[in-house]
C-alpha positions as CSV (number, residue, x, y, z in Angstrom):
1,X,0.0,0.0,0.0
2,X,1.6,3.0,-0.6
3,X,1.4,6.5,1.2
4,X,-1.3,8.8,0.2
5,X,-0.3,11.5,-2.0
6,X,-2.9,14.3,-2.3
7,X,-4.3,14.8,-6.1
8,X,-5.7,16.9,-8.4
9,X,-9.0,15.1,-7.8
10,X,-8.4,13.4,-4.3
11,X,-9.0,15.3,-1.1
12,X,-7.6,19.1,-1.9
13,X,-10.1,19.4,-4.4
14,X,-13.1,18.0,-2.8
15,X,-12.5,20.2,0.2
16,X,-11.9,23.5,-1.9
17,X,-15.3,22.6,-4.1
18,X,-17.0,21.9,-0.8
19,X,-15.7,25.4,0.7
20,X,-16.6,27.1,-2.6
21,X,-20.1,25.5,-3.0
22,X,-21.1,25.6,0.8
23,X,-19.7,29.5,1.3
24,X,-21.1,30.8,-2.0
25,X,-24.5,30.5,-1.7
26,X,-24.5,30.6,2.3
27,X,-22.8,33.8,2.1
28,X,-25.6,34.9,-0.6
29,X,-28.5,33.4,1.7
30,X,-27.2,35.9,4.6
31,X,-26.6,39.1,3.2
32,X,-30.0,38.6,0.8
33,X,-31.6,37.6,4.2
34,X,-30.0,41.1,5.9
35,X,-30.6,43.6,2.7
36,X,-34.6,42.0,2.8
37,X,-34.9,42.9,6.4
38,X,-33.5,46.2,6.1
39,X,-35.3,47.0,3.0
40,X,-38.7,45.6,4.4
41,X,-37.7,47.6,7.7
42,X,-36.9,50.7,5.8
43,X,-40.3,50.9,3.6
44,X,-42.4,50.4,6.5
45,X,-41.0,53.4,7.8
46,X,-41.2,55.6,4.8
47,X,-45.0,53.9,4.4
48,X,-45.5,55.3,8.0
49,X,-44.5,58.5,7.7
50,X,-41.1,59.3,7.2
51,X,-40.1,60.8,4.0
52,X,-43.3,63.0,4.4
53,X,-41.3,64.1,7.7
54,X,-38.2,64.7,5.9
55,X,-39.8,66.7,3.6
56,X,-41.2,68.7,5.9
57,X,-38.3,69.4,7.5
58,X,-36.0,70.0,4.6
59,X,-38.7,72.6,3.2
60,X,-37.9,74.3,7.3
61,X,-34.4,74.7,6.6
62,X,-34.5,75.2,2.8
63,X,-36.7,78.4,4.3
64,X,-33.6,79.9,6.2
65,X,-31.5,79.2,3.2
66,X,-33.5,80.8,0.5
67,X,-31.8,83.1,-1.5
68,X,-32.8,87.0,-1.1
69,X,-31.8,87.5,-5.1
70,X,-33.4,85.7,-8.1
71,X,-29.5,85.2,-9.0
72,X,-28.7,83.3,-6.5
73,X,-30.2,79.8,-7.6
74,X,-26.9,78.4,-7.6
75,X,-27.2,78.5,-4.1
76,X,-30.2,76.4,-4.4
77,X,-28.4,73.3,-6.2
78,X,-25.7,73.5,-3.5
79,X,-28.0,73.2,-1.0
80,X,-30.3,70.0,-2.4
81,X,-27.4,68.1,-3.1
82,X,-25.9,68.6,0.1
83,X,-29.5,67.7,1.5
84,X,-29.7,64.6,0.1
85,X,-26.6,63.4,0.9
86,X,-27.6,63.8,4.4
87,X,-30.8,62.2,4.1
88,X,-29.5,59.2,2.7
89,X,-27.3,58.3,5.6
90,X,-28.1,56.7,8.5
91,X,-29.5,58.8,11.7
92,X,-30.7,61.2,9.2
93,X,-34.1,62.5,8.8
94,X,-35.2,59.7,6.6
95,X,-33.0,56.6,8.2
96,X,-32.7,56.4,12.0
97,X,-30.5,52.7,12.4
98,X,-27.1,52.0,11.1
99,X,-28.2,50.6,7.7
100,X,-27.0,52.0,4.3
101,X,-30.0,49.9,2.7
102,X,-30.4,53.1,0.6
103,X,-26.4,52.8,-0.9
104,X,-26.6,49.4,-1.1
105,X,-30.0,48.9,-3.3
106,X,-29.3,52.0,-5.6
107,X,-26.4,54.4,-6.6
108,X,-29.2,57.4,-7.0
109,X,-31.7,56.3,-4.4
110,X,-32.9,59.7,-3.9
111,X,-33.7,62.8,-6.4
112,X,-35.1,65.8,-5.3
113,X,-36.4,69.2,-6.8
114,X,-37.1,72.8,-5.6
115,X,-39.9,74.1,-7.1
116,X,-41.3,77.8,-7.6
117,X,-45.1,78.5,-6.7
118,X,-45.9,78.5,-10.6
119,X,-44.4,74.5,-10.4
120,X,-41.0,75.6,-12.4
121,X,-37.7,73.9,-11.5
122,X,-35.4,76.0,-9.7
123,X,-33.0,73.3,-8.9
124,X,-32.8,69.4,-8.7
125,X,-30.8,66.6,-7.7
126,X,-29.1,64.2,-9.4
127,X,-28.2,66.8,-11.8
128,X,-29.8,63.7,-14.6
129,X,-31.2,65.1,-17.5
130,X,-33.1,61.5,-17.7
131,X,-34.9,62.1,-14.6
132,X,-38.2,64.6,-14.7
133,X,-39.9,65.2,-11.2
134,X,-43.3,63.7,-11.7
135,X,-45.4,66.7,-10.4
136,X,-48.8,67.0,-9.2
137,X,-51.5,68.3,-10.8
138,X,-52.3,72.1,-10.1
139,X,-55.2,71.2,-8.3
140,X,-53.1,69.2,-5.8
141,X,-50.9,72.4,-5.4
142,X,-53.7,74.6,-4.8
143,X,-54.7,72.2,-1.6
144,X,-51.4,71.4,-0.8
145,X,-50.8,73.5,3.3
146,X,-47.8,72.2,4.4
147,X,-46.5,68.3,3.8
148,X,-47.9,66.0,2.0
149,X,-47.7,62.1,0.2
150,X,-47.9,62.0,-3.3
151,X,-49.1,58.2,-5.0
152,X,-46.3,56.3,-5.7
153,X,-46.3,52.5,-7.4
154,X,-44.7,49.4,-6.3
155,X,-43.1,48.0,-9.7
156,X,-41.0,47.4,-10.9
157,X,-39.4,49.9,-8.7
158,X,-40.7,51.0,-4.9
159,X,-41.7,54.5,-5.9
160,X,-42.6,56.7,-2.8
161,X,-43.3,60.6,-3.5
162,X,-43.9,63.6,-1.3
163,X,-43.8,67.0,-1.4
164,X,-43.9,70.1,1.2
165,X,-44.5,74.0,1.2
166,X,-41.5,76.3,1.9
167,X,-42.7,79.7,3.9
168,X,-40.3,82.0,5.3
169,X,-40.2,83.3,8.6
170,X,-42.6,86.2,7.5
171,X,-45.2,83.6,6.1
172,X,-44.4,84.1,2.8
173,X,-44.9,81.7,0.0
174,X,-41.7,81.0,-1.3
175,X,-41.9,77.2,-3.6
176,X,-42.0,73.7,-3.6
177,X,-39.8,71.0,-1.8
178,X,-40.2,67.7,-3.7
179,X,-38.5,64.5,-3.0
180,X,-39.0,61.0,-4.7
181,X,-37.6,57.7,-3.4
182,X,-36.9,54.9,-5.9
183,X,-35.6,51.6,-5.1
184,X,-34.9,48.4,-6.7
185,X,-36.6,45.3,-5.2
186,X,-34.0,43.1,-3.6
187,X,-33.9,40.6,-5.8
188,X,-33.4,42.9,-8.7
189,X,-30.4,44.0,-6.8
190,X,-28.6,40.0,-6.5
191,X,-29.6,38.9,-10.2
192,X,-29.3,42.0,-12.3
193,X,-26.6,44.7,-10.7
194,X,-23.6,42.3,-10.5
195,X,-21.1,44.9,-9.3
196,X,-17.5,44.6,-8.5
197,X,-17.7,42.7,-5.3
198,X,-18.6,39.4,-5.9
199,X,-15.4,38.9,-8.1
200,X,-13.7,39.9,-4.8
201,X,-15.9,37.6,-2.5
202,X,-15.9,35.3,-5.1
203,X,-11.5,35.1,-5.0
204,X,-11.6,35.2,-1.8
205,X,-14.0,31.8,-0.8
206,X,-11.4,30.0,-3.7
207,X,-8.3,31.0,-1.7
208,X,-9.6,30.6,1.7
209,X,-10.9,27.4,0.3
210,X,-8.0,25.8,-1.2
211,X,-5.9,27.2,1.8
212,X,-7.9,25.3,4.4
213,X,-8.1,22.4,2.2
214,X,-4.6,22.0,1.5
215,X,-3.9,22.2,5.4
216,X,-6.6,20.0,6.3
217,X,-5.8,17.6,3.8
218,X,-1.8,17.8,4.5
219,X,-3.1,17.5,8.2
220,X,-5.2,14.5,7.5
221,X,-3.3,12.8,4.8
222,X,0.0,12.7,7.2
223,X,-1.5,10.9,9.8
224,X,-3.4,8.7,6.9
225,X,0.4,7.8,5.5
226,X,0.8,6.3,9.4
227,X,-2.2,3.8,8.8
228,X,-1.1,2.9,5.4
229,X,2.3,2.4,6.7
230,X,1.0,0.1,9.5
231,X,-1.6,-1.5,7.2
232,X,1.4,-2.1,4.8
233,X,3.5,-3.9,7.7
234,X,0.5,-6.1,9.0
235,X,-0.3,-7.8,5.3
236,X,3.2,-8.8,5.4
237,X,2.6,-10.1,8.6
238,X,4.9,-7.7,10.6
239,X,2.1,-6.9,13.7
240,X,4.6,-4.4,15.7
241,X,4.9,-2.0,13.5
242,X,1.6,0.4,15.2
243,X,0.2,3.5,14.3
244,X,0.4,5.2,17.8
245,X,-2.0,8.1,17.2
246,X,-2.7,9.3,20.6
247,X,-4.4,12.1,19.3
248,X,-8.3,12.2,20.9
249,X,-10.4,12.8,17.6
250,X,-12.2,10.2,15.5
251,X,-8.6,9.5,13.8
252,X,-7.4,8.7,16.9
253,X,-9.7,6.5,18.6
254,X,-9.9,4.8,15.0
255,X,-6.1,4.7,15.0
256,X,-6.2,3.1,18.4
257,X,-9.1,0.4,17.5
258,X,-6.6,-0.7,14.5
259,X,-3.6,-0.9,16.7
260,X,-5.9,-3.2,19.2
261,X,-6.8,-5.3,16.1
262,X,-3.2,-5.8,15.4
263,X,-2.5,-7.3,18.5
264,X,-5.1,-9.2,18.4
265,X,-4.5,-10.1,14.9
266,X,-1.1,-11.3,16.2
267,X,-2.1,-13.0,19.4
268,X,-4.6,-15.6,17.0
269,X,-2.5,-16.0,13.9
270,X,0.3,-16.8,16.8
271,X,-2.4,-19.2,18.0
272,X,-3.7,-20.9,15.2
273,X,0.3,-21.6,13.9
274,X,0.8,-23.1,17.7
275,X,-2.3,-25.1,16.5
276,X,-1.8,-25.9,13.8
277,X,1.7,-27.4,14.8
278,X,0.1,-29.5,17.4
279,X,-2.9,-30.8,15.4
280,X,0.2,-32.2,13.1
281,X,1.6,-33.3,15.9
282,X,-1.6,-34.8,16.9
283,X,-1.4,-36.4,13.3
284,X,1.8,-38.3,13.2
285,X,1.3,-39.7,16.9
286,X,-1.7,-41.1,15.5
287,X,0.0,-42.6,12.4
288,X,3.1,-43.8,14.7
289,X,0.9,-45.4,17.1
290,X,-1.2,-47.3,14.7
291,X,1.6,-47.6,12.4
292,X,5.2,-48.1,13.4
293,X,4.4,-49.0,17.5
294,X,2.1,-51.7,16.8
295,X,4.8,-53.2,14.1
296,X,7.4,-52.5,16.5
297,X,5.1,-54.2,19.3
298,X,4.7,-57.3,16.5
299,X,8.3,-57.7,15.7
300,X,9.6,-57.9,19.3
301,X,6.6,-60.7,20.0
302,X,8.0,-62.3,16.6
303,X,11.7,-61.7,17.9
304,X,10.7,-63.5,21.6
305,X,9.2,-65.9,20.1
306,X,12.1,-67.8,18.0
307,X,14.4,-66.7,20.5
308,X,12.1,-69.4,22.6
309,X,12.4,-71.6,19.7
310,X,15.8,-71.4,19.4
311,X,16.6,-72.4,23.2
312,X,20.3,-73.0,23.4
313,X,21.2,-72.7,20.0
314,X,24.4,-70.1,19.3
315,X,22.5,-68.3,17.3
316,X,19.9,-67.6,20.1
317,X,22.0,-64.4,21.6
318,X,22.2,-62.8,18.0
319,X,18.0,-63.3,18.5
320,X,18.1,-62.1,22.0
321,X,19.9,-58.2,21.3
322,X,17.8,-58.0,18.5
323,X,15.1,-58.7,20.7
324,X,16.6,-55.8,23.2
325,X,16.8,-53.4,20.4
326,X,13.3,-54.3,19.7
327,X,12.4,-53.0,23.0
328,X,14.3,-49.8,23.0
329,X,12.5,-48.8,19.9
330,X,9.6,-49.3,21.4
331,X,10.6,-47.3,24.4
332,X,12.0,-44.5,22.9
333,X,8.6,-44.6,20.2
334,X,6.4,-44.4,23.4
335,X,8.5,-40.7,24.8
336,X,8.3,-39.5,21.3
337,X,4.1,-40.2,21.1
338,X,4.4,-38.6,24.5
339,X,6.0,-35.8,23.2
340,X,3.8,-35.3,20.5
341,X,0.8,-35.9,22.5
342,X,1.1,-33.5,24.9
343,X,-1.6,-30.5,25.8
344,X,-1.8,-26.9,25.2
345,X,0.5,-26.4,28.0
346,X,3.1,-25.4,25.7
347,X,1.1,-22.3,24.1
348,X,2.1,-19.3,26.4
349,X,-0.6,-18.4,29.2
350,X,-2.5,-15.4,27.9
351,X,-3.1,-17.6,24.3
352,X,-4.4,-20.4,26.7
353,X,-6.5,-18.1,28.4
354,X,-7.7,-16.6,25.0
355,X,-8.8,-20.0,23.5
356,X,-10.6,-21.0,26.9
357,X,-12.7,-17.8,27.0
358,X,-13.5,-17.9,23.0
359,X,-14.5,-21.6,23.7
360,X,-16.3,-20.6,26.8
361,X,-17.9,-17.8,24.9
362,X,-19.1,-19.8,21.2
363,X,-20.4,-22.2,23.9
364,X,-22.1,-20.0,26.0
365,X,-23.5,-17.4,22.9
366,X,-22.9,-14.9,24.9
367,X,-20.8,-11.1,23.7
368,X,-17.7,-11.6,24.7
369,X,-14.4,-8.6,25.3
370,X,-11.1,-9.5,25.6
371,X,-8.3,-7.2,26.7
372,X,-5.2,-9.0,27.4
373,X,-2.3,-7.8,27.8
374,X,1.3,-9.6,27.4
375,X,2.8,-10.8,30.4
376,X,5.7,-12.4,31.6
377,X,6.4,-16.0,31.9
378,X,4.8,-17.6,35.4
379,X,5.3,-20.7,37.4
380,X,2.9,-23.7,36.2
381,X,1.3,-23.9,39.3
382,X,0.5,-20.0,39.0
383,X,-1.1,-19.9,35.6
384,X,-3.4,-23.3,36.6
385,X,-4.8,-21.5,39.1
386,X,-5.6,-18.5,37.1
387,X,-6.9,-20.4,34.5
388,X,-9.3,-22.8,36.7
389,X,-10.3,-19.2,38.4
390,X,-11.2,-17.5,34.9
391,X,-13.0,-21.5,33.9
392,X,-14.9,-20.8,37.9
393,X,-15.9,-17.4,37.0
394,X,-17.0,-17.5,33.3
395,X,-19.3,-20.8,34.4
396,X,-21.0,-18.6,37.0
397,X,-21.6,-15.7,34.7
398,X,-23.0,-18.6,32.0
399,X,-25.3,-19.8,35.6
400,X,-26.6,-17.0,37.1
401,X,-26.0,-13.6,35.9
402,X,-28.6,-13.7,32.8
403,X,-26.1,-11.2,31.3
404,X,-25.7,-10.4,27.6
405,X,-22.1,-9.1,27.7
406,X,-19.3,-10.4,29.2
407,X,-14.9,-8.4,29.9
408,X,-12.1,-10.8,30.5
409,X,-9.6,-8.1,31.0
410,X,-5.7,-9.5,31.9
411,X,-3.2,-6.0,32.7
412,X,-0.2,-5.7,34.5
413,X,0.4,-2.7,36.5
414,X,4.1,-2.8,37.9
415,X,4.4,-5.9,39.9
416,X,1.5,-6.5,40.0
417,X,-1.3,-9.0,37.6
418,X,-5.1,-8.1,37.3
419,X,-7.2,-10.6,36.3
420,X,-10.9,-9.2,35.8
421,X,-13.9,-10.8,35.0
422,X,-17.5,-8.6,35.2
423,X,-20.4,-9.3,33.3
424,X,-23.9,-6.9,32.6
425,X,-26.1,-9.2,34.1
426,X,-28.6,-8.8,37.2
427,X,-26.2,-9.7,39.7
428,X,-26.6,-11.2,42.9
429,X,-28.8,-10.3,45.9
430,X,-27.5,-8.9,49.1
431,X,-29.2,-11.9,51.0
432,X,-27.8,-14.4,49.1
433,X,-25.6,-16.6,50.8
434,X,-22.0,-17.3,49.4
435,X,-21.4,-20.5,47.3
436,X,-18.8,-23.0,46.8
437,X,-17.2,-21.2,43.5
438,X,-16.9,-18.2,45.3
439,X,-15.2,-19.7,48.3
440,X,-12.3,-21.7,45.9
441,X,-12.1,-18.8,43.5
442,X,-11.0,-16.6,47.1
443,X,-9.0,-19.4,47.9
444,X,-7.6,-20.0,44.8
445,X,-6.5,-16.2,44.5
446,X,-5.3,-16.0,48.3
447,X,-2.6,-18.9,47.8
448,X,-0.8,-16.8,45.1
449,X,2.2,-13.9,46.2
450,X,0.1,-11.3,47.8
451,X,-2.9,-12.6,46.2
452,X,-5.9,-10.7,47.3
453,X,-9.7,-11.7,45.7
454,X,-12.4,-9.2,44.9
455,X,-16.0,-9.9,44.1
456,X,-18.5,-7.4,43.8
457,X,-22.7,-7.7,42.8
458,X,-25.0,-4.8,42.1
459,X,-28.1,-4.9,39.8
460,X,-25.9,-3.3,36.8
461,X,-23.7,-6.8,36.8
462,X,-20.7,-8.5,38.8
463,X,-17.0,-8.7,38.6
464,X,-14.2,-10.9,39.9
465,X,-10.5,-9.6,40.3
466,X,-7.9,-11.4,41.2
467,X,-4.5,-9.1,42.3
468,X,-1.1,-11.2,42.9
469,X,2.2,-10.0,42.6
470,X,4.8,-11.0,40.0
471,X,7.6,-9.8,41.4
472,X,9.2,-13.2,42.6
473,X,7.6,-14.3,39.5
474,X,10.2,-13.7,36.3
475,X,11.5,-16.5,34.1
């Protein structure tokens, strides 16, 4: 397997099409979702009211600023620009929040117009030759007393009009102050006026995208190259080369799952060689005993026989160390069948212990977890015990407990050996008086160094531990 390299069309580019795709339209989705607020925000409040207000108070100061000379209408156009520039921004007369829904909708969202009391134009803004204040009819003039809203429409533009009288201090009738609001519907704004921005937002979500792909993939892909590598080393059947990730996200605790399958992996292929080796074993003790021993066995009785026959003939010794040789063979056939023959002693403890609790738990159907961890060689006498205490335990749980899930656990903690077995069954009464497995597991566990026997029973399950020390222990 080799390490993973990333591609054109491997994880990089996934994760920068993901960041693209996902930020795009999430970033369109919010500000659509603002601008509609603030638009549908703003309108309600020129609906209520408020650019019949404004009016009414730019026609109070366009009053004090009126010129005293007809030549002075260029003071006029200084003035209604400068007007609407302040009406348009926020806290003005016409917006009282921070929004510049106004800017943002429309470059022009606001013309104006100063009007004499025939209706002539004394000044406007914009300054647009393409835009022509749509006046009221003289009749409305005539019952026009102060401010006033003029109909607007609603497509495809929000058109909102109004229109106030300007008096001077003296009460004299000096024009017109009109004012029209037009504005884009929202939509409009997103599908139609592309401006320069969204190349901008647009460059930026690909960079920011392929930057925190390419560390997230580098990030990802390194500690990938460590599984692939360990991966690599286990189908070759090398089981200590392990991924060690002790990181604590899902790469981690997957890490750590493989590395535990490893060992395990190792601990049964370990087994099943040890058994296969002895089921041959098994094989040609079989074939030697009905084979070769029972002709051995034939040829001595043959061999005693003529020597019988032969009595005091001279060629009765010859018969006689044949006969002796006969019986050597046979002897030394019977170690070697012994040899051959003999039990699962030779497979190291925790592999014994590991093939009685799989047998224990195919028997039993019950869900069975093994931890066990590697541990020195210990005396015979030791790892009986343990064994015939795990065998005592694991048929109790099988009895009584009713349980569906069943930890073996084996760890070593300095000198000392654990040897846990706890089960998720209904446990056992307070009431309920002590048996004899209980008893021989304790004194089982109390005849081993330091050997100390735990048993505890609640309604979530039991467990059995068994502590002894090691120390004097080492092969």
């Amino acid at each position: 397997m080799k390490p993973l390299r990333p591609q054109l069309r491997g994880l990089i580019f996934k994760l920068t099409l993901f960041y693209v795709l996902l930020s795009l339209p999430s970033l369109i989705l919010v500000e659509s979702a603002i601008l509609i607020f603030e638009f549908e925000d703003f309108m309600h409040g020129v609906d209520a009211g408020s650019l019949v207000r404004a009016s009414e108070h730019g026609a109070k100061e366009l009053a004090r600023a009126w010129p005293t000379a007809p030549d002075e209408a260029i003071g006029l156009d200084t003035w209604i620009n400068g007007w609407l520039l302040r009406l348009q921004r926020p806290h003005g007369d016409l917006i009282s929040n921070d929004s510049y829904v106004l800017v943002e909708l429309a470059n022009e969202p606001l013309a104006a117009a100063i009007l004499a009391p025939d209706g002539r134009v004394l000044a406007q803004a914009p300054n647009d030759a393409d835009w022509h204040p749509d006046l009221p009819s003289a009749e409305v003039f005539q019952r026009l007393r102060g401010a006033d809203a003029l109909p607007g429409r609603d497509t495809p533009y929000k058109v909102r009009r109004a229109i106030a009288r300007v008096h001077s201090s003296d009460g004299n009738w000096l024009g017109y102050l009109y004012v029209e609001l037009r504005l884009p519907l929202p939509w409009r704004k997103f599908l139609l006026d592309l401006s320069l921005e969204w190349p901008i937002i647009l460059g930026y979500l690909i960079v920011f995208g392929i930057a925190s792909s390419v560390f997230l993939a580098t990030w990802v892909t390194r500690r990938l190259n460590h599984v692939a590598r360990a991966a690599t080393a286990w189908s070759s059947g090398d089981f200590s080369h392990l991924i060690d990730d002790r990181s604590r996200d899902e790469l981690g605790r997957l890490s750590a799952l493989l590395d535990r399958m490893a060992l395990e992996l190792k601990g049964l292929m370990r087994s099943r060689a040890q058994l296969a080796t002895m089921a041959e074993r098994q094989r040609l003790a079989r074939d030697l005993h009905d084979t070769v021993k029972q002709k051995a066995f034939a040829l001595n009785l043959q061999l005693a026989t003529a020597r019988r026959q032969l009595g005091e003939h001279a060629a009765s010794e010859r018969v006689m160390q044949a006969e002796r040789l006969s019986q050597q063979i046979q002897h030394e056939l019977v170690q070697i069948l012994d040899e051959l023959r003999s039990s699962d002693a030779e497979l190291p403890f925790v592999e014994r212990l590991r093939m009685r609790a799989l047998d224990w738990a195919q028997s039993s159907g019950m869900a069975l977890d093994l931890e066990l961890e590697n541990v020195p060689p210990l005396p015979a006498a030791t790892e009986d015990t343990l064994l015939r205490i795990a065998d005592e335990a694991l048929a109790n749980v099988m009895r009584h407990s009713r349980a569906s899930r069943t930890r073996l656990a084996l760890r070593r903690a300095a000198d000392d050996l654990f040897l846990e077995i706890a089960d998720n069954g209904q446990g056992a009464s307070d009431d309920a008086p002590a048996g004899m497995g209980l008893a021989n597991m304790r004194e089982r566990a109390q005849s081993l160094p330091g050997g100390r026997f735990t048993f505890d029973s609640s309604a979530g399950g039991s467990r059995v531990e068994v502590k002894f020390s090691i120390e004097e222990t080492h092969a």
